[in-house]
N, C-alpha and C positions, 0 to 999 in steps of 0.2 A: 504494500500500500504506500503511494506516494504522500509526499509531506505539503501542505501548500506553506510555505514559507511567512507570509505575509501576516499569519497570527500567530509566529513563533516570539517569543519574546526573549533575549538571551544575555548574559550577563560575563564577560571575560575575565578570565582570574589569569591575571599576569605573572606570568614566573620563568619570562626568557625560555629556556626549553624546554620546561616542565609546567607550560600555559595549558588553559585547557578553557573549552565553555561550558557555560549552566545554560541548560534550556529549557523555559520554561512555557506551560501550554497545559489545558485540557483533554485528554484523552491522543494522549502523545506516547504511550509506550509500544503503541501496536506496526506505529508507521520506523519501514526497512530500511528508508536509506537516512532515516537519523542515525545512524552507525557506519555510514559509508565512510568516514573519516578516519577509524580506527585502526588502529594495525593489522596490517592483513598476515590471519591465521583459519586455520582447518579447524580449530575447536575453543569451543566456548563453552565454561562452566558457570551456570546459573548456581547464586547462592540465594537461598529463601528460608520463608521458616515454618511451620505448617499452619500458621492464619493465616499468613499473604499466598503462598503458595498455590490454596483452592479457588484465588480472586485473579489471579494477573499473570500465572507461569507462564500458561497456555499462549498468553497472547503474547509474552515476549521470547518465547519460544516459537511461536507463526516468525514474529520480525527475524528473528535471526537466520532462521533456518536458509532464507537468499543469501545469508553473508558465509554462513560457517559451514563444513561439511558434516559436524559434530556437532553435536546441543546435550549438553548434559546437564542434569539438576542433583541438586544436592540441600535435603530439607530438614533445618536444624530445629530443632525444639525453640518456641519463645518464651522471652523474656528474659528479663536482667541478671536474672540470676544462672543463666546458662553463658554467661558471655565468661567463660573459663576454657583452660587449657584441652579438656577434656571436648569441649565441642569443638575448638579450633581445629581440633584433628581431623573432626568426620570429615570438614573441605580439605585435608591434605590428605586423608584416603581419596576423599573421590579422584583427587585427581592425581595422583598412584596408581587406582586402580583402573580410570582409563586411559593412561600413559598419556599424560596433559605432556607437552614440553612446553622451553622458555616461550614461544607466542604465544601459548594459551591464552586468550583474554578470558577474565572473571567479571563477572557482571552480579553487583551487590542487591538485590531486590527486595527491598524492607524495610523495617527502621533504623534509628540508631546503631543498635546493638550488631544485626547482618550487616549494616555498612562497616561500623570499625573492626570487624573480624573477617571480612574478605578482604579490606584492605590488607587487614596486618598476616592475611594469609598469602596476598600478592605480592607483598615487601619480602615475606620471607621463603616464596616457593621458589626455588631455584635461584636464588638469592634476586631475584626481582622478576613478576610480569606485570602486563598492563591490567586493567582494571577498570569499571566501568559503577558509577553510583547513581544508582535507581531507585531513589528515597522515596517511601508509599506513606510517610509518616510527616507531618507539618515541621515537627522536630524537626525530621534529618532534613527535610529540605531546605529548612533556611539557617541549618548549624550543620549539624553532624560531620552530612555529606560531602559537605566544604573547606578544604583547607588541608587535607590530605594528613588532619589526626586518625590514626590509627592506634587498635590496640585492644587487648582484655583486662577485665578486673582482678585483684590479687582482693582475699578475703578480709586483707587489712586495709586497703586503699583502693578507690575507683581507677582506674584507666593508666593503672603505674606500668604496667608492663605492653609495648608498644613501638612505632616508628612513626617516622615522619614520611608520606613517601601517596604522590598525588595524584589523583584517578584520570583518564585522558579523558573524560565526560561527565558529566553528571544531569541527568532527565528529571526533572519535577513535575510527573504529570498531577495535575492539581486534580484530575476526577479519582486521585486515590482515594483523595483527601474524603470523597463521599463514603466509604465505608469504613471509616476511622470512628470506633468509639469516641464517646463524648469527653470520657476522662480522656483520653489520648489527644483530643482536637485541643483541650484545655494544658495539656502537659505542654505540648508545642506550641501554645501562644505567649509561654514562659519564655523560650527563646525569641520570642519574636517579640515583647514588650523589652525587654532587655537591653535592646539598638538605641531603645530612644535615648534611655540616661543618660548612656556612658556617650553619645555619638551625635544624637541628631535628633533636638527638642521638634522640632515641628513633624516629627516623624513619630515623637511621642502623643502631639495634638492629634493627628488623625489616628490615632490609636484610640483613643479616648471619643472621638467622632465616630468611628468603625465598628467597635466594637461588636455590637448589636450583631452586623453584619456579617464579621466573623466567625462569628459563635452560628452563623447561621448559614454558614459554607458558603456565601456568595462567591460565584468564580471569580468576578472584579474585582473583589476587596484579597481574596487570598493569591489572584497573582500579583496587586501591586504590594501586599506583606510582604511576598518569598521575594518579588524583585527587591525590594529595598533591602530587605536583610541581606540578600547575597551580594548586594552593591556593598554595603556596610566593611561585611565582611570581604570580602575579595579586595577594598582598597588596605584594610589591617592587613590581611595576610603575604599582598605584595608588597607591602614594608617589610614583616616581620615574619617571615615565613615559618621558626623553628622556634618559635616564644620567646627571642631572647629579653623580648622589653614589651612591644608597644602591644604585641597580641594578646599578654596575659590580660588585658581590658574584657575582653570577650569572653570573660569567667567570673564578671557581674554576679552577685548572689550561688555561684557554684565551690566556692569553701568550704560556707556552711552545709549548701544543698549536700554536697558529698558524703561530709560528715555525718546527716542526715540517710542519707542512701547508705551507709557502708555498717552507720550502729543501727540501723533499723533491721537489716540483713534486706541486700538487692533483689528488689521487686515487690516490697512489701509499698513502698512508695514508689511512683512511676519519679523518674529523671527531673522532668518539669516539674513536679508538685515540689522536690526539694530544693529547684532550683527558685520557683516562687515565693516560696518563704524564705529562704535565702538571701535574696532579692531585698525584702523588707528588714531583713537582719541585718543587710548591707547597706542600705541606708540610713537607719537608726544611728550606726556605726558615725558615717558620715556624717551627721548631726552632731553628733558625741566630738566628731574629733572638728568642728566647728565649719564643716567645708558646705552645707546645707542646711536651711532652714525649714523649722518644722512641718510649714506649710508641702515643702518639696515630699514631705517622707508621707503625709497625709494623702496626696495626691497619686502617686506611685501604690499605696496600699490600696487606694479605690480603685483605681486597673488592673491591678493584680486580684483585689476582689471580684470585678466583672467579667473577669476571664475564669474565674469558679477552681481559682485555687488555692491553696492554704495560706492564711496568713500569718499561721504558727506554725512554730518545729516544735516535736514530737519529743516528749523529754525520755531521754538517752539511758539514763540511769538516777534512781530516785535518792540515793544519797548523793550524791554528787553529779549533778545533769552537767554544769556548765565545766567544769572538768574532766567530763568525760568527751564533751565536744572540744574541749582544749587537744586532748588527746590526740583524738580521729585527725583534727584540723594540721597539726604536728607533720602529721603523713603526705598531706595535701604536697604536688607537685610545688607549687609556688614558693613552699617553706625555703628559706635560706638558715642554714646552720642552726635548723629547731625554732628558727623565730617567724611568726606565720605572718604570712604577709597576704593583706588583702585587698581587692578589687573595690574604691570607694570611690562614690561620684566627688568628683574635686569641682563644684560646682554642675548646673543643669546643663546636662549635654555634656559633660566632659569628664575622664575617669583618671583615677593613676593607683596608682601599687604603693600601699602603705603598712608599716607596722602599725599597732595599737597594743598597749598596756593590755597585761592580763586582766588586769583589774577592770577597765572600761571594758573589754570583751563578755565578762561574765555578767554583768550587768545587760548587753545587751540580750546576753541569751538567759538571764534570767527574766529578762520585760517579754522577752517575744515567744518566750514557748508554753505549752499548755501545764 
């Protein structure tokens, strides 16, 4: 099936020879020569999981099959708490067991979780092939899938174990987005509230205009989201490709969220929910350390409200909650030599990477959790 071009909408993430585009469009995963660009190989391994798998295989199995002489599938168990060692492998059997070599392209079709574990199974199969992200989740399409994080969870820490290493496409067909649970459509407007703080205030106004909208799968309102979030992102990630500075920004509210996700035990909270409350723990923070005024923290909890996510973390441990989040938070990527540094808006629209007293930190998680 041909592609009419003219209602493709598409986003360039610049990286000199590791560029690639976002394209995005409604009912775009089916059409054959969206892939004509890819590296020309005999076999392609679909990686899915068995929700998305019974919705969309089929169809990007029809697409491929003009390109590849091979289409093979490979369907992982979902959710968060399978993003371990142990699943990593079924996609390095599959493709063992039908003699993939280094062209093999991989093509991630899922959420989150599918996407940063074919990545990190593309970085590390034959010590690199190409790879393709096919985000069916609001999440991955305007984070995840972006930026070429890869990786699985260790049961002390989210997403420590990992590479850096970036897909030659990435597809957003926005009519996934129609059979995506309601807690899921709300988990991914976590990352898509998120842009406005740290990046770009009037992109948080129509967030607050939109919302409605959103919540209501309008195709208009969710592809001008995913476009602005991947513009967002794509100009961070061509500064800063490998976090050394400016990218850690884009982990807004995901300290705490973590911390949240890793002492809850992964999947008991979806990604978004702890990245929401996170979010408002993150701002609180910023008030705390004088860089936002109350009005700012009030405003951000009523969007984060509308979007039907938590506006509490979940206390951790009942003798000691906010030292137990000390703890988790310790583990956090960002830590430098055990002192946890975190993502605060340094005024509206603009973020930077800050230490904060233990002391001002327990207080905020003692104000913001149940």
């Amino acid at each position: 099936m041909s592609l009419h071009y003219s209602d493709l909408q598409t986003v360039d993430i610049d990286l000199a020879d590791r560029s690639y585009l976002i394209k995005i469009r409604a009912a775009l995963i089916g059409f054959s020569d969206l892939y004509n660009s890819l590296p020309a190989a005999t076999t392609a391994l679909i990686v899915t999981n068995t929700t998305v798998a019974p919705l969309y295989a089929q169809c990007l199995q029809g697409a491929l099959a003009d390109k590849y002489a091979q289409v093979h599938t490979v369907v992982l168990p979902d959710g968060e708490e399978h993003k371990t060692w142990q699943t990593l492998n079924l996609i390095f059997d599959a493709l063992l067991q039908h003699g993939c070599d280094r062209k093999t392209v991989l093509f991630a079709l899922g959420g989150g979780v599918v996407g940063d574990m074919t990545g990190f199974a593309a970085a590390t199969y034959m010590r690199g092939v190409p790879f393709v992200q096919v985000p069916t989740t609001l999440l991955a399409q305007v984070d995840s899938s972006v930026g070429g994080k890869t990786g699985i969870n260790h049961p002390m820490g989210k997403n420590m174990i990992g590479a850096f290493y970036q897909p030659q496409l990435v597809v957003c067909d926005l009519s996934t987005l129609d059979t995506l649970p309601q807690r899921e459509l709300s988990a991914g407007l976590a990352e898509v509230i998120k842009y406005g703080p740290i990046a770009d205030m009037a992109f948080m106004e129509w967030l607050e205009e939109s919302m409605d909208a959103l919540l209501a799968r309008d195709k208009a309102a969710l592809a001008h989201a995913v476009r602005r979030c991947c513009e967002i992102k794509a100009w961070v990630v061509g500064q800063d490709e490998r976090e050394s500075g400016l990218r850690a920004i884009l982990n807004f509210g995901h300290t705490f969220g973590h911390a949240i996700e890793a002492g809850m035990g992964y999947g008991v909270w979806l990604h978004g929910e702890g990245v929401g409350a996170g979010m408002v723990m993150a701002a609180e923070l910023s008030q705390r350390l004088g860089l936002v005024d109350a009005a700012f923290v009030v405003r951000l909890r009523a969007l984060v409200q509308r979007a039907g996510l938590p506006l509490r973390g979940p206390v951790l441990d009942a003798a000691d909650n906010a030292g137990r989040y000390l703890e988790l938070m310790r583990l956090d990527k960002k830590a430098d030599a055990g002192a946890i540094r975190f993502v605060v808006i340094d005024g509206p629209g603009r973020a930077a990477l800050r230490a904060a007293p233990d002391a001002m930190v327990r207080e905020v998680i003692d104000t913001c959790c149940q």
